[in-house]
C-alpha positions as CSV (number, residue, x, y, z in Angstrom):
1,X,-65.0,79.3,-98.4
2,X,-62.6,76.9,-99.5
3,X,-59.9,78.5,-98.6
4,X,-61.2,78.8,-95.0
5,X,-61.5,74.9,-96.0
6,X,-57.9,74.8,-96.8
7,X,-57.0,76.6,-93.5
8,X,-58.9,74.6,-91.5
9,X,-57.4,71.1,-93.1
10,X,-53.7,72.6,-92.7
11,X,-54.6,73.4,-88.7
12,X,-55.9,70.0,-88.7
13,X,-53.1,68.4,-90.4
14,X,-50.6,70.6,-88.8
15,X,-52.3,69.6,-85.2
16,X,-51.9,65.7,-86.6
17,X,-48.1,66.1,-87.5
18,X,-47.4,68.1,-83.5
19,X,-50.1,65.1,-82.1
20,X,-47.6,62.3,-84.1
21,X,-44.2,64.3,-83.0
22,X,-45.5,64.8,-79.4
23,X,-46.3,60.5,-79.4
24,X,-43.4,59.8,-80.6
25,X,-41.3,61.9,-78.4
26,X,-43.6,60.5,-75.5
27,X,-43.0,56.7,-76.7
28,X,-39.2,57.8,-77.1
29,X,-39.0,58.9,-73.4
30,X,-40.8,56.2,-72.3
31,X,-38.4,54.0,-73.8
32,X,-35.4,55.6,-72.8
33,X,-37.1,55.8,-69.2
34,X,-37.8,52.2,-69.1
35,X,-33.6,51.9,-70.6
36,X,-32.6,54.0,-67.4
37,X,-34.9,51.8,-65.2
38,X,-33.6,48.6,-66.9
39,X,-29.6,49.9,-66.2
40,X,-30.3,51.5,-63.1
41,X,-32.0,48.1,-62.2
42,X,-28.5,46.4,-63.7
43,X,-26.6,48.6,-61.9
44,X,-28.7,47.8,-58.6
45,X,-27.9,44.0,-59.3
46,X,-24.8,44.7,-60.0
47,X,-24.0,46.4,-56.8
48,X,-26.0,44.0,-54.6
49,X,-23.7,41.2,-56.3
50,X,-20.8,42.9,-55.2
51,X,-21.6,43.5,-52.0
52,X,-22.8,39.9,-51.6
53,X,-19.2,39.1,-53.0
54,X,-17.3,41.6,-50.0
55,X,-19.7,40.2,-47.7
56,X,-18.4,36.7,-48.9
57,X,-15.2,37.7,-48.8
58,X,-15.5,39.3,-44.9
59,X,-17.4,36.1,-43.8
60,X,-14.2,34.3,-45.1
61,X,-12.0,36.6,-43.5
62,X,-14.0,36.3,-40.9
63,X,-13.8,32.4,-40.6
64,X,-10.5,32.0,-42.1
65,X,-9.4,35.0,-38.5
66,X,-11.7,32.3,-36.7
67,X,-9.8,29.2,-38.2
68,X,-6.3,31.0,-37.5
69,X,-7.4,31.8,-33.9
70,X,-8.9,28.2,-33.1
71,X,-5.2,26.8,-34.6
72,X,-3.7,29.4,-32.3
73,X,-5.6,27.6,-29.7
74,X,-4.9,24.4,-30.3
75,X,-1.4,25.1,-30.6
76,X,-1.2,27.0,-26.8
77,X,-3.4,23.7,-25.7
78,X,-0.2,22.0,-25.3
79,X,1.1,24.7,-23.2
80,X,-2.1,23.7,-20.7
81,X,-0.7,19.8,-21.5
82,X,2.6,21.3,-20.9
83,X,1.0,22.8,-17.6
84,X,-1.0,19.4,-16.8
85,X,2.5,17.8,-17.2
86,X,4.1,20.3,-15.0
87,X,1.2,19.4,-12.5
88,X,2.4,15.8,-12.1
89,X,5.0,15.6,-10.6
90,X,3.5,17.6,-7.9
91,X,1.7,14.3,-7.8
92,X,4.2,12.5,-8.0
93,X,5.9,13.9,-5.0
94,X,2.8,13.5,-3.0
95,X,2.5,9.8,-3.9
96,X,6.0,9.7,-3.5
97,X,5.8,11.8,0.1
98,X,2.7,9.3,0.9
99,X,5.2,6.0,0.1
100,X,8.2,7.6,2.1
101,X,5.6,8.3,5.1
102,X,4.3,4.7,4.3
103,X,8.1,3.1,4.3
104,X,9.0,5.2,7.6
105,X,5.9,3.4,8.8
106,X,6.9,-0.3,7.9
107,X,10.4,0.9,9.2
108,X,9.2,1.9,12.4
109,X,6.6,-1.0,12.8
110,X,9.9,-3.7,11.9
111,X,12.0,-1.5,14.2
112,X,8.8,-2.3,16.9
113,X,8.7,-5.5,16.0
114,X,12.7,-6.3,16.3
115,X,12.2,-4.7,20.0
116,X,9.8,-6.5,20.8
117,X,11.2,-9.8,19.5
118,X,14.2,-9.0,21.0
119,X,12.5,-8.0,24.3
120,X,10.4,-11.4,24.1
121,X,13.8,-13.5,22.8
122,X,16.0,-11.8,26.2
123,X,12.6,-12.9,28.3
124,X,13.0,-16.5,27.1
125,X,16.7,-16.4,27.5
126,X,16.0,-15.0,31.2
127,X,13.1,-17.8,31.4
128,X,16.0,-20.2,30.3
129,X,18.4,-19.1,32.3
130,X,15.9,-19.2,35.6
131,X,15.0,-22.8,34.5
132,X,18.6,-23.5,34.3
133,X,19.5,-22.6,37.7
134,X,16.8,-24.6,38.7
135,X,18.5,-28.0,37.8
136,X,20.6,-30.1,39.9
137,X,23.4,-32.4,38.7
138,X,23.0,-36.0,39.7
139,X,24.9,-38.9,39.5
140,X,23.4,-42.5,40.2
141,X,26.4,-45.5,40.9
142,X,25.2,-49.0,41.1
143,X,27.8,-51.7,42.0
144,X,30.5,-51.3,39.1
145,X,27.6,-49.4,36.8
146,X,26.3,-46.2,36.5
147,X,22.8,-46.0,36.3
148,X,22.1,-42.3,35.8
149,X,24.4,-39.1,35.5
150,X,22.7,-35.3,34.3
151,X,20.8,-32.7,35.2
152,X,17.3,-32.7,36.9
153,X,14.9,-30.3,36.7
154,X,14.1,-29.2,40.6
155,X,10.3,-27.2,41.8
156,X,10.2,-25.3,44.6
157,X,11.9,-27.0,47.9
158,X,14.2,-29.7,46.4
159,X,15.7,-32.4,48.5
160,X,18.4,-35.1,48.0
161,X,15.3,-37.3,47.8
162,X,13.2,-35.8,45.7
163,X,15.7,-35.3,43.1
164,X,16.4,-39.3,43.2
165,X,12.6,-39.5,42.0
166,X,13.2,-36.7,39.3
167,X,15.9,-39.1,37.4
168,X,12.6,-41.7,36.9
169,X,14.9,-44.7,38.5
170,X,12.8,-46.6,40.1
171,X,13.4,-46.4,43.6
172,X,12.3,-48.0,46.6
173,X,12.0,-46.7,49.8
174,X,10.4,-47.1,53.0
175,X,8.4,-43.9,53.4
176,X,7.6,-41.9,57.1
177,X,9.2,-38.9,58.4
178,X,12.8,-40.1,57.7
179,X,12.6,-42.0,54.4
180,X,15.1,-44.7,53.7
181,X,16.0,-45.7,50.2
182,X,16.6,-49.5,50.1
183,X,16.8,-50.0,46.5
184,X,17.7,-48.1,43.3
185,X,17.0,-49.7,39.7
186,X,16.6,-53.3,41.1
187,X,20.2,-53.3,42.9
188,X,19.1,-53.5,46.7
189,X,20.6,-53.6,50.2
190,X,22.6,-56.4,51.0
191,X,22.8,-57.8,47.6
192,X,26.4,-57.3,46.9
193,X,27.3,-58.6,50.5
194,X,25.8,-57.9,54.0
195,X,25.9,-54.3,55.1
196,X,25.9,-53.0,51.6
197,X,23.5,-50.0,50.5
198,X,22.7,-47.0,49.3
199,X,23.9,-43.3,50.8
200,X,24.4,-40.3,48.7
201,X,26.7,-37.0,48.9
202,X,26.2,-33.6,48.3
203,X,28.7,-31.7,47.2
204,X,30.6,-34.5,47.7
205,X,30.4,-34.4,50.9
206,X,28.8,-37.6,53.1
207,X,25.4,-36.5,54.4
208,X,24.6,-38.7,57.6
209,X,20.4,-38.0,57.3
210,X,17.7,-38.8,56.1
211,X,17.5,-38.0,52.1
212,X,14.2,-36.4,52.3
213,X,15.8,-33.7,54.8
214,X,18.5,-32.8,53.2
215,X,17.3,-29.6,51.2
216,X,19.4,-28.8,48.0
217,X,19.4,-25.7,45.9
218,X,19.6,-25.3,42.0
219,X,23.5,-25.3,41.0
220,X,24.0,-28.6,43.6
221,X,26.3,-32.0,42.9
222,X,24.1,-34.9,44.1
223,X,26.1,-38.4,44.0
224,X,24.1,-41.4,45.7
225,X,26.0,-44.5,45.1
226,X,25.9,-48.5,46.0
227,X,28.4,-48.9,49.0
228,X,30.3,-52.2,50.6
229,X,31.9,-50.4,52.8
230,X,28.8,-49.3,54.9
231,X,29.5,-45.8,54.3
């Protein structure tokens, strides 16, 4: 009986000892488990911190490739400045076309303008030279006195008369269809002695008519003097 007892205590302490061993071999592998966790947890760290790092490093890469690329950029941007500045004088030659076409204009509209100036300057010298043939030379001889010698301006149908009246003398005359001029300028008929008057040339040449019949033309002498003689 006891040493059934004794068997039976043994078993029990035998089955104690494996229970303790197999506990502590279980608490051992749970604690190495939970080390491989903890490292293989490290190691996951580890690695995700270096990718984060290459990642880090590519997005540099990345930016710095961007940074070279923008610099590359801005350093062809002066080409396009280059290009903008090739551009001008294209420009430049059509403002400088527009102020040539602008200058042939002035040119052209001075050239007009000297034509027509000169065209208006050879009408007034043909005006003037129509206005000069129109005059008559005239020569007014009191006793021993001149009272008028120049041209006269003549309109349409002159006569020895009616360029007496153009030298603005003051005549007088005795008016009908022969007119008879009996004082010129205050020296009249008979003052001088008896028979003494007035006649008048043309030409020079002794005109025996009435003055106001005797038609003269532009280019003319007309003389009328004070006369003694009676002729």
């Amino acid at each position: 009986m006891r040493k059934t007892k004794g068997i039976i205590a043994a078993v029990i302490v035998t089955i104690l000892l494996i229970g303790g061993a197999l506990a502590f071999q279980q608490n051992h592998a749970n604690q190495a488990s939970e080390d491989v966790t903890a490292t293989s947890q490290s190691v996951t760290s580890s690695s995700q911190a270096a990718s984060a790092t290459s990642q880090s490093r590519v997005n540099h890469k990345h930016q710095s490739s961007s940074a070279t690329k923008k610099a590359h950029k801005s350093a062809t941007k002066p080409k396009n400045s280059t290009s903008s500045t090739n551009d001008r004088p294209h420009s430049s030659k059509t403002e400088s076309s527009a102020a040539t076409a602008t200058s042939t204009k002035k040119r052209r509209a001075t050239k007009q303008s000297a034509v027509t100036a000169s065209k208006t300057a050879r009408k007034a010298k043909s005006t003037k030279a129509a206005v000069a043939e129109k005059k008559v030379y005239l020569v007014v001889s009191g006793y021993k006195k001149t009272f008028f010698k120049g041209n006269v301006v003549i309109h349409g149908s002159a006569t020895a008369f009616s360029v007496l009246q153009a030298s603005k003398l003051k005549v007088v005359y005795q008016n009908g269809a022969s007119v008879y001029v009996s004082s010129i300028n205050g020296l009249a008929q008979n003052d001088v002695k008896v028979g003494s008057g007035w006649k008048y040339k043309v030409n020079n040449k002794f005109i025996d008519k009435a003055a106001n019949l005797k038609r003269v033309s532009a280019g003319d002498r007309v003389h009328w003097y004070f006369t003694t003689a009676g002729y």
